[in-house]
N, C-alpha and C positions, 0 to 999 in steps of 0.2 A: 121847347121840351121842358118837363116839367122836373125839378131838381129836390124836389122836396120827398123825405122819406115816405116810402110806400109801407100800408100794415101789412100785419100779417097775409088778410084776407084778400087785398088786392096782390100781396105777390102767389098765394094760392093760385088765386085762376089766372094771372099771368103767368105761372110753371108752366099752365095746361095750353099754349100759346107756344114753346118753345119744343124741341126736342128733346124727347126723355133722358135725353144719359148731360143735361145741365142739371145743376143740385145746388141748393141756395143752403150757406153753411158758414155763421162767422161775420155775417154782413156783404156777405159776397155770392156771387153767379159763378159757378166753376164748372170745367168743363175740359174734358182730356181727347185730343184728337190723336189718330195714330195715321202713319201714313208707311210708303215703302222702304221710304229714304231720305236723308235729310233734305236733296234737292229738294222733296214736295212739300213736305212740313216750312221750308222758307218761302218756297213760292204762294201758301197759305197762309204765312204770316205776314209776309207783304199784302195780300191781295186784301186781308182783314184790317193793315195798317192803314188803309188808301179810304176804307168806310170808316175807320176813325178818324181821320183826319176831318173828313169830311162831315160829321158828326161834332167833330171840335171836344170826343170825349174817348180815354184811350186805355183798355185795359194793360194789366197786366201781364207777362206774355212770359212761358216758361219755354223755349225751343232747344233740342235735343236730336239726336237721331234717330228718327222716323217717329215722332212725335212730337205735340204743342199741348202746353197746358195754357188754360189764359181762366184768368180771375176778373170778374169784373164789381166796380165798386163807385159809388159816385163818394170819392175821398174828402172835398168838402164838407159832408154829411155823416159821412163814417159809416156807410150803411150802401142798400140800393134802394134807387131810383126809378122813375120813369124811361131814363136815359139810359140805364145796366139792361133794360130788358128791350126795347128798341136795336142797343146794340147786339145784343143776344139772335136777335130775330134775325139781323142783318146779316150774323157772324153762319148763321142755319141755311140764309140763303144762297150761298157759295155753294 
Protein backbone atom coordinates (compact mmCIF):
# COMPACT_ATOMS: atom_id res chain seq x y z
CA UNK A 1 0.00 0.00 0.00
CA UNK A 2 1.15 3.01 -0.90
CA UNK A 3 2.13 5.53 1.99
CA UNK A 4 2.94 8.57 0.27
CA UNK A 5 0.78 11.86 0.46
CA UNK A 6 -2.21 11.84 -2.00
CA UNK A 7 -3.14 15.58 -3.90
CA UNK A 8 -5.74 17.15 -3.81
CA UNK A 9 -7.03 15.67 -6.97
CA UNK A 10 -6.48 12.20 -6.28
CA UNK A 11 -8.29 12.56 -3.00
CA UNK A 12 -11.24 14.39 -5.05
CA UNK A 13 -12.17 11.35 -6.96
CA UNK A 14 -11.24 8.96 -4.23
CA UNK A 15 -14.23 10.95 -1.93
CA UNK A 16 -16.22 9.86 -4.86
CA UNK A 17 -15.16 5.96 -3.92
CA UNK A 18 -16.40 6.24 -0.34
CA UNK A 19 -19.75 7.02 1.19
CA UNK A 20 -20.97 10.51 1.26
CA UNK A 21 -21.37 11.43 4.88
CA UNK A 22 -16.80 10.69 5.06
CA UNK A 23 -15.24 14.49 4.86
CA UNK A 24 -11.68 14.95 4.35
CA UNK A 25 -10.75 18.07 6.74
CA UNK A 26 -7.26 18.87 8.72
CA UNK A 27 -5.31 16.04 7.04
CA UNK A 28 -7.84 13.62 7.90
CA UNK A 29 -11.02 11.06 6.76
CA UNK A 30 -13.69 11.66 9.26
CA UNK A 31 -16.68 10.10 9.65
CA UNK A 32 -19.64 9.86 12.49
CA UNK A 33 -21.53 6.47 12.75
CA UNK A 34 -24.65 6.49 14.97
CA UNK A 35 -26.07 3.21 16.23
CA UNK A 36 -28.93 2.23 19.06
CA UNK A 37 -26.78 1.46 21.70
CA UNK A 38 -23.54 1.32 22.91
CA UNK A 39 -23.60 -2.66 22.58
CA UNK A 40 -23.50 -1.94 18.73
CA UNK A 41 -21.40 1.01 18.26
CA UNK A 42 -18.54 -1.61 20.24
CA UNK A 43 -19.41 -4.49 18.33
CA UNK A 44 -18.46 -1.95 15.29
CA UNK A 45 -15.60 -0.91 16.58
CA UNK A 46 -14.19 -4.14 17.11
CA UNK A 47 -15.34 -5.60 13.84
CA UNK A 48 -13.42 -2.18 12.16
CA UNK A 49 -10.40 -3.00 14.80
CA UNK A 50 -9.92 -6.67 13.33
CA UNK A 51 -9.62 -4.74 9.38
CA UNK A 52 -7.10 -2.65 10.92
CA UNK A 53 -5.21 -4.81 12.36
CA UNK A 54 -5.15 -6.70 9.33
CA UNK A 55 -4.26 -3.61 7.19
CA UNK A 56 -1.40 -3.04 9.93
CA UNK A 57 -2.86 0.80 9.75
CA UNK A 58 -5.27 1.89 12.55
CA UNK A 59 -7.52 4.99 12.86
CA UNK A 60 -8.43 6.98 15.35
CA UNK A 61 -11.64 5.99 17.25
CA UNK A 62 -13.98 8.20 19.15
CA UNK A 63 -16.74 5.57 20.99
CA UNK A 64 -19.62 6.72 23.10
CA UNK A 65 -23.19 5.71 23.51
CA UNK A 66 -24.84 4.95 20.38
CA UNK A 67 -22.17 6.33 18.45
CA UNK A 68 -18.37 6.14 16.73
CA UNK A 69 -16.49 8.76 15.41
CA UNK A 70 -13.10 7.56 13.73
CA UNK A 71 -10.44 9.90 12.13
CA UNK A 72 -8.34 8.56 9.73
CA UNK A 73 -4.65 9.65 9.03
CA UNK A 74 -1.45 8.09 7.77
CA UNK A 75 0.53 9.81 11.02
CA UNK A 76 3.91 9.34 9.61
CA UNK A 77 2.89 11.71 6.90
CA UNK A 78 0.81 13.97 8.67
CA UNK A 79 -1.75 13.87 6.06
CA UNK A 80 -3.89 10.89 4.00
CA UNK A 81 -2.77 8.37 2.21
CA UNK A 82 -3.45 5.67 -0.01
CA UNK A 83 -3.94 3.53 2.98
CA UNK A 84 -6.70 6.28 4.92
CA UNK A 85 -8.95 5.54 1.85
CA UNK A 86 -8.52 1.75 1.39
CA UNK A 87 -9.25 1.74 5.09
CA UNK A 88 -12.21 4.10 4.51
CA UNK A 89 -13.58 1.50 1.78
CA UNK A 90 -13.14 -1.22 4.19
CA UNK A 91 -14.62 0.54 7.17
CA UNK A 92 -18.10 1.15 4.34
CA UNK A 93 -18.11 -2.33 3.78
CA UNK A 94 -19.46 -3.57 7.18
Amino acid sequence: MNRELITDEALAAAMKTLDGDWTAEENKLRRHFKFDNFAGALDFVNRVGALAEAADHHPDICLGWGYVNFELTTHDRNGITDADIALAQRIDSI
